[in-house]
C-alpha positions in Angstrom: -155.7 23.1 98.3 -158.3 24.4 100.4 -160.9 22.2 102.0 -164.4 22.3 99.8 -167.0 24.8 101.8 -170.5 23.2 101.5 -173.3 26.0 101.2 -177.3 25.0 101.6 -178.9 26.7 99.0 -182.0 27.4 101.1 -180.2 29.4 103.8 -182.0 32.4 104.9 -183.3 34.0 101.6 -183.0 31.3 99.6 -182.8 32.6 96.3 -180.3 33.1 93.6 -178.1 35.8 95.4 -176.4 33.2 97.7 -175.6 31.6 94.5 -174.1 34.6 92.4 -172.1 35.9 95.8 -170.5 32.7 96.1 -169.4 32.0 93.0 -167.7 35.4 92.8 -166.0 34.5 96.0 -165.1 31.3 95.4 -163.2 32.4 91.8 -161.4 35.3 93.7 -160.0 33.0 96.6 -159.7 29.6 94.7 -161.7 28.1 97.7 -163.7 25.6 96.4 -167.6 25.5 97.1 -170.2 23.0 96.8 -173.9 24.6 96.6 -176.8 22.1 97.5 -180.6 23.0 96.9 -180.0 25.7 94.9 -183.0 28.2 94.8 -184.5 25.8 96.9 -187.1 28.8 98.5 -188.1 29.7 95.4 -191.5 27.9 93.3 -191.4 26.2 90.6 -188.9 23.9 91.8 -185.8 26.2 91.6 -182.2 25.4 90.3 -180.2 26.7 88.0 -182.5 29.2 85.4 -181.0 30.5 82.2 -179.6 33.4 84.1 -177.5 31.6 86.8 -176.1 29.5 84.6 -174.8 32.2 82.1 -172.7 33.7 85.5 -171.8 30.0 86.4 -170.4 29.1 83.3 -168.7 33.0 82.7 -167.0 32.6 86.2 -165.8 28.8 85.4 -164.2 30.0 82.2 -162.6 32.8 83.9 -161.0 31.4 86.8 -160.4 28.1 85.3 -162.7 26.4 87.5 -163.8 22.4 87.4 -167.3 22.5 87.8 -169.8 19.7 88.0 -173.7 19.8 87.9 -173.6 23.4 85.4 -177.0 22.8 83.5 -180.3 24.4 83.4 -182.5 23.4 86.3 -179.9 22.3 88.7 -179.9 21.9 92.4 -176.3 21.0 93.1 -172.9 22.3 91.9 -170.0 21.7 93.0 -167.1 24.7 91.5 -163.5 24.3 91.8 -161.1 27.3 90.5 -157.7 27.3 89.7 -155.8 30.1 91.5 -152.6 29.3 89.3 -154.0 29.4 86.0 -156.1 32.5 85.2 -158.5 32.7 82.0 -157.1 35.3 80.0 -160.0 37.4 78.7 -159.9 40.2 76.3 -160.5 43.5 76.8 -163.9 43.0 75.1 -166.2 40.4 77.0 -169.5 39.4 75.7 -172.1 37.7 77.2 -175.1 36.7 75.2 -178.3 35.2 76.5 -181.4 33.8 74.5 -183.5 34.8 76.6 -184.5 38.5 78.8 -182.9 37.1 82.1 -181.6 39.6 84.0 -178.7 41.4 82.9 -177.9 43.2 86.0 -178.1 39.7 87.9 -175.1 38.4 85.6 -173.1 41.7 86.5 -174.1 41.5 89.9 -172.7 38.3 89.9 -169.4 38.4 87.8 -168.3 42.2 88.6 -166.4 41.9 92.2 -164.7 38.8 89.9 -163.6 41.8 87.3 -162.7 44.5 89.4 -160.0 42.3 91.8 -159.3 39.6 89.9 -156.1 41.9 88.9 -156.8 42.5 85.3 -154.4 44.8 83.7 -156.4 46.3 81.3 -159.8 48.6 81.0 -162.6 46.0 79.7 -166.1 46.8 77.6 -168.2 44.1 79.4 -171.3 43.8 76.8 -174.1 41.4 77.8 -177.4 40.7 75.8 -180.5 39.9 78.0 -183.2 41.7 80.1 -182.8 45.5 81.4 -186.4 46.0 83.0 -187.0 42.5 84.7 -189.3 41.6 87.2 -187.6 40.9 90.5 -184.4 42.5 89.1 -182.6 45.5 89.5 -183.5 47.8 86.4 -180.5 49.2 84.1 -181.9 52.4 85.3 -181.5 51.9 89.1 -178.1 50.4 88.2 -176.9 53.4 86.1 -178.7 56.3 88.7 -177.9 54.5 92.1 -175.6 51.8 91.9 -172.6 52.7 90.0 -173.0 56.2 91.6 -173.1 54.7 94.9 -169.8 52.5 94.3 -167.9 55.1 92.8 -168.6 56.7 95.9 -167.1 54.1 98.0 -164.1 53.9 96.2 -164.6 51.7 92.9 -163.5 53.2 89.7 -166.1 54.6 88.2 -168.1 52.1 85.5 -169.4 53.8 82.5 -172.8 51.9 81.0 -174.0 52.2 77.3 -177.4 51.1 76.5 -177.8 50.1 73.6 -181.3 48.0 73.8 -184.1 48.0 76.4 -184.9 43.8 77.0 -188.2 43.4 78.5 -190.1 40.6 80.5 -193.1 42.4 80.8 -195.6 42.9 77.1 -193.9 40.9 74.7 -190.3 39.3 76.0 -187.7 41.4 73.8 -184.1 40.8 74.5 -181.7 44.3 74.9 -177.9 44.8 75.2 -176.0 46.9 77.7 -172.3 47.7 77.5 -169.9 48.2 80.9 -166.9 49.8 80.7 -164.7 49.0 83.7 -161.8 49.5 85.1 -160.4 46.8 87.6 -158.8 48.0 90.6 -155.2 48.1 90.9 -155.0 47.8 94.8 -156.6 46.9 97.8 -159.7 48.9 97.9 -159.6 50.9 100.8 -162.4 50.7 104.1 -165.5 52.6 103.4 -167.8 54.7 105.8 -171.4 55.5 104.8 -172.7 57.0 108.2 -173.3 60.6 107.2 -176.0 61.1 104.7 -177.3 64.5 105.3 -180.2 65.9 103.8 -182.2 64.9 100.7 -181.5 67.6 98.0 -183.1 66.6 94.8 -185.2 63.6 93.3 -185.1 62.3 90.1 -188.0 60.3 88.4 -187.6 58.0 85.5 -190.3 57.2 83.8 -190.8 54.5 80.8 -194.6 53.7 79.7 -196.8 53.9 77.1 -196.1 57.6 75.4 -199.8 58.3 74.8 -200.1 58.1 78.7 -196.8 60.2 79.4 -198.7 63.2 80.5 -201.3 61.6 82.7 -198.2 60.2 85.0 -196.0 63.6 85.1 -199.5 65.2 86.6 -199.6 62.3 88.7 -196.4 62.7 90.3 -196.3 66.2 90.3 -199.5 65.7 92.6 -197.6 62.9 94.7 -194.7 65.6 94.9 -196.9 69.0 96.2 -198.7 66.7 98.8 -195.5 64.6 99.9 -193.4 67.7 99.8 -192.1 68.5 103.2 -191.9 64.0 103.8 -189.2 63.8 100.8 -187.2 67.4 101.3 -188.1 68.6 105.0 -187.8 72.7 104.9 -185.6 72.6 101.8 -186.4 74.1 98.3 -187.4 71.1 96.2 -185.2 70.2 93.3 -187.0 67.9 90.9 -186.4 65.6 87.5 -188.6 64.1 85.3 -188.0 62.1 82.4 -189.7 59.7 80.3 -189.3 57.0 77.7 -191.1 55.6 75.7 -191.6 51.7 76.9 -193.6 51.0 73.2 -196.1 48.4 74.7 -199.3 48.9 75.9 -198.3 46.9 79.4 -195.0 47.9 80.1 -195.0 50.7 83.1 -192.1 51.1 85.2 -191.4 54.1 87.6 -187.9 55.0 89.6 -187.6 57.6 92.2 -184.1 58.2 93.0 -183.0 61.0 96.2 -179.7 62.4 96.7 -178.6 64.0 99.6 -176.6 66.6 100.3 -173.3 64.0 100.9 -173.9 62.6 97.9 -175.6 59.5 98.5 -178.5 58.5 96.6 -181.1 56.4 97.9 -183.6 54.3 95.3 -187.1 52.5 94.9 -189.1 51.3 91.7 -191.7 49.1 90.4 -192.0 47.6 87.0 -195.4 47.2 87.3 -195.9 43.5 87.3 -200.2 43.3 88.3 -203.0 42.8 85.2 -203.1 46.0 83.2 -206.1 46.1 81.3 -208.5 48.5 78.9 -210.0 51.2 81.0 -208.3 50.8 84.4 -205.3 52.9 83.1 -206.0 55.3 85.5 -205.4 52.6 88.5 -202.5 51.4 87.0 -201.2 54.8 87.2 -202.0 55.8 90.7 -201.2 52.6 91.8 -197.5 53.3 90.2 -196.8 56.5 92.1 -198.6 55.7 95.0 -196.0 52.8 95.9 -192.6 54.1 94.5 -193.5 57.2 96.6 -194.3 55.7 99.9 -191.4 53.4 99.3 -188.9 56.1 98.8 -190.5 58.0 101.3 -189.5 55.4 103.9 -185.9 54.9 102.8 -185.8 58.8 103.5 -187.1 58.3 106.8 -184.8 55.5 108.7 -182.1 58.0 107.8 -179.8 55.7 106.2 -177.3 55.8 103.8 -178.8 52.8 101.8 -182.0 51.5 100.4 -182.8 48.3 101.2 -182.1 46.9 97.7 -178.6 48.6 97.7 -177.3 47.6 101.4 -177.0 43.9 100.3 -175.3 44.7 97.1 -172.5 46.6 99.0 -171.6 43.6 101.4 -169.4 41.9 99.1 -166.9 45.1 99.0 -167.2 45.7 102.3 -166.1 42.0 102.8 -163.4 42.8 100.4 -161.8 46.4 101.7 -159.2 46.6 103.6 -160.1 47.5 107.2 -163.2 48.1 109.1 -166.2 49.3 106.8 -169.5 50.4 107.7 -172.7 51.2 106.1 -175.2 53.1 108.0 -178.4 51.4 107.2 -181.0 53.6 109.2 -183.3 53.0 112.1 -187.1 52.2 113.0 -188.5 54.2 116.0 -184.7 54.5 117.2 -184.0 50.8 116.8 -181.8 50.0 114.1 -183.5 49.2 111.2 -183.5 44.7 110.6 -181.2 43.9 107.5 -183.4 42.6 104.4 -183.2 38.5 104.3 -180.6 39.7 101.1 -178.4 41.2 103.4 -178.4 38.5 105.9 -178.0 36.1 103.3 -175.1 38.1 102.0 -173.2 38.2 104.8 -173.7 35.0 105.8 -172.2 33.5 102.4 -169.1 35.8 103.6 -168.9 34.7 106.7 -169.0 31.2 105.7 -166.4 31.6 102.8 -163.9 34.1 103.7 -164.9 34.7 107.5 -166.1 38.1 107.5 -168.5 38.7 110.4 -170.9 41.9 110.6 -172.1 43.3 113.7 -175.3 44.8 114.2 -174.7 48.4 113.1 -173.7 47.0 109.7 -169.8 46.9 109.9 -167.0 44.2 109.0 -163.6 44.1 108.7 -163.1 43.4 105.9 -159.9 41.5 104.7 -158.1 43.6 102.2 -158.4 41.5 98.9 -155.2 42.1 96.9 -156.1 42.8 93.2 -152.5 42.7 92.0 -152.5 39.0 91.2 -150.7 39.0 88.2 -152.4 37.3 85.2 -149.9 34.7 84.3 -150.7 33.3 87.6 -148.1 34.7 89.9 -148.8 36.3 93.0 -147.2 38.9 95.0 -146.1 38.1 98.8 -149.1 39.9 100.4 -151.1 37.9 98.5 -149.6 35.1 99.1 -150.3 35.5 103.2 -153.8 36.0 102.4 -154.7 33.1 100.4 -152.8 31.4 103.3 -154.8 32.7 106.0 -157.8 31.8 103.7 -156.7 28.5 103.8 -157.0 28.1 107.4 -160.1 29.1 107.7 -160.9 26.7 105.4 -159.6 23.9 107.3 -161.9 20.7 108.2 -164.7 18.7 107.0 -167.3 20.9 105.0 -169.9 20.0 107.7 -168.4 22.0 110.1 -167.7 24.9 108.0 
């Protein structure tokens, strides 16, 4: 078996991603892991919330994992799959929370886990919980930028069905989303997003109060004459806008969403998380648009192929392709442009786990994860010299991994 990897839990960004990356790791590889201080950056104490626990406890089931320390407010757990004896899930998986945690969180953490684990079969992945979270990735920028951007790097494309919006913001209501996925059947192959073009068209989403739907389509058609030339250079503008009701008086939440000419689509949002209150409406609003814009606006201009919130999601896959994968993630007055503390933090947890290294212009080589594992446990030969090699690396007292 391969020698436990220790991870402090306060590394670099701190938070729950270092968490949710390793786990998904760990259940692929069957290396075990050992997270201490779990969320130890963020307040309130950190540990384990509702959330993190749902994707600990999914990923334990699944991979057959001994776990220790899996409750609510923990700082230390220690997970420990089996690689020989596979959960075998149904082609229907549901995941229920009590509370609006963050759906997208749980798939962020429990989808690399689906798509090479070598499932034979296409899955509906429903999970109950929070779509428009604070500090979360929306369903909205999942559905418009996320899927699109991994189908674009090779993963088969994921269908979503949403069947109820869950809020944290007004009155907590919990929602439901359904994922239809379809796991990958080989390696996936090495990915280049260096080449993104020009931006084409933008799409706003809007979801607010409807008695105030018309007030923010003038405001961002004014944000959209002024900013003009900024988003689209010398080309025609091509603009969306739709809008949903959020049915609360405090719920606002805008996305702007640019694709370019090469297909890539670069996203920002806010779900407006300050005091929204009788007669400053009009504040609320501006202050919306105003900040989604000029965040967008600089994504456009470090001429990447990423936003900053997509770059760190990608690192796993690019850890997991086979061969040297790079993603483009712009430049600040010709310097190129400081990964996010996510990204660091990402990479470092795949550095640390399956010894992945990324250099500065945002490429790895990654190490050609083999989702043909069969689900009775077996495992074909190339597989076999991976796990091998994994083991290796693994080699040694945690402290010096």
């Amino acid at each position: 078996m391969a020698t436990l990897v220790h991870l402090e839990g306060t590394t670099l960004e701190g938070g729950g991603q270092l968490l949710r990356i390793a786990l998904g790791l760990s259940s692929l590889t069957g290396i075990p892991i050992r997270i201490t201080n779990i969320r130890g950056k963020r307040s309130r104490g950190g540990g384990l919330k509702a959330q993190h626990l749902t994707s600990v406890q999914w990923l334990g089931r699944a991979s057959n994992a001994q776990l220790t320390g899996a409750e609510l407010k923990s700082k230390e757990i220690t997970f420990t799959p089996s690689t020989d004896d596979i959960f075998k899930w149904s082609s229907d998986v549901q995941i229920s929370q009590s509370t609006p945690g963050s759906i997208n969180l749980v798939l962020q953490a429990i989808l690399p886990y689906l798509l090479f684990s070598g499932a034979k079969k296409r899955m509906k992945l429903r999970i109950t919980g929070g779509t428009n979270v604070s500090n979360s990735p929306s369903y909205d920028y999942v559905t418009q930028v996320l899927l699109p951007m991994l189908a674009h790097i090779g993963i088969p494309p994921i269908q979503s069905d949403l069947h109820s919006r869950g809020w944290s913001q007004g009155s907590n209501s919990l929602g439901s989303v359904t994922y239809t996925i379809k796991p990958l059947t080989k390696p996936l192959p090495s990915f280049q997003l260096t080449k993104r073009g020009t931006i084409q068209s933008v799409q706003a989403t809007i979801l607010a109060p409807k008695s105030y739907e018309q007030q923010i389509r003038d405001e961002l058609n004014l944000m959209f004459e002024k900013r003009e030339e900024a988003i689209f250079g010398e080309r025609e503008p091509e603009i969306g806008i739709t809008f949903e009701d959020s049915r609360h008086d405090k719920r606002f939440y805008l996305l702007l969403v640019a694709t370019s000419t090469t297909g890539i689509k670069l996203g920002r949002d806010w779900l407006y998380d300050h005091g929204v209150r009788a007669g400053k409406i009009d504040a609320v609003i501006s202050n919306l648009v105003k900040k989604v814009a000029g965040d967008l606006i600089g994504e456009i201009e470090h001429g990447g192929c990423v936003d900053e919130y997509l770059r760190d999601q990608l690192v796993v896959y690019q850890a997991l392709a086979r061969g040297q994968s790079r993603v483009d993630g712009g430049r600040s007055n010709r310097v190129l442009k400081e990964p996010s503390l996510h990204t660091q933090t990402a990479q470092w947890v795949v550095g640390e786990l399956i010894g992945v290294q990324f250099d500065e212009e945002g490429s790895c080589d990654g190490i050609g994860f083999d989702s043909g594992r069969k689900i009775d446990g077996e495992r074909n030969e190339e597989e076999k010299e991976l796990v091998k090699g994994l083991e290796k690396l693994a080699v040694g007292p945690p402290e010096e991994k």
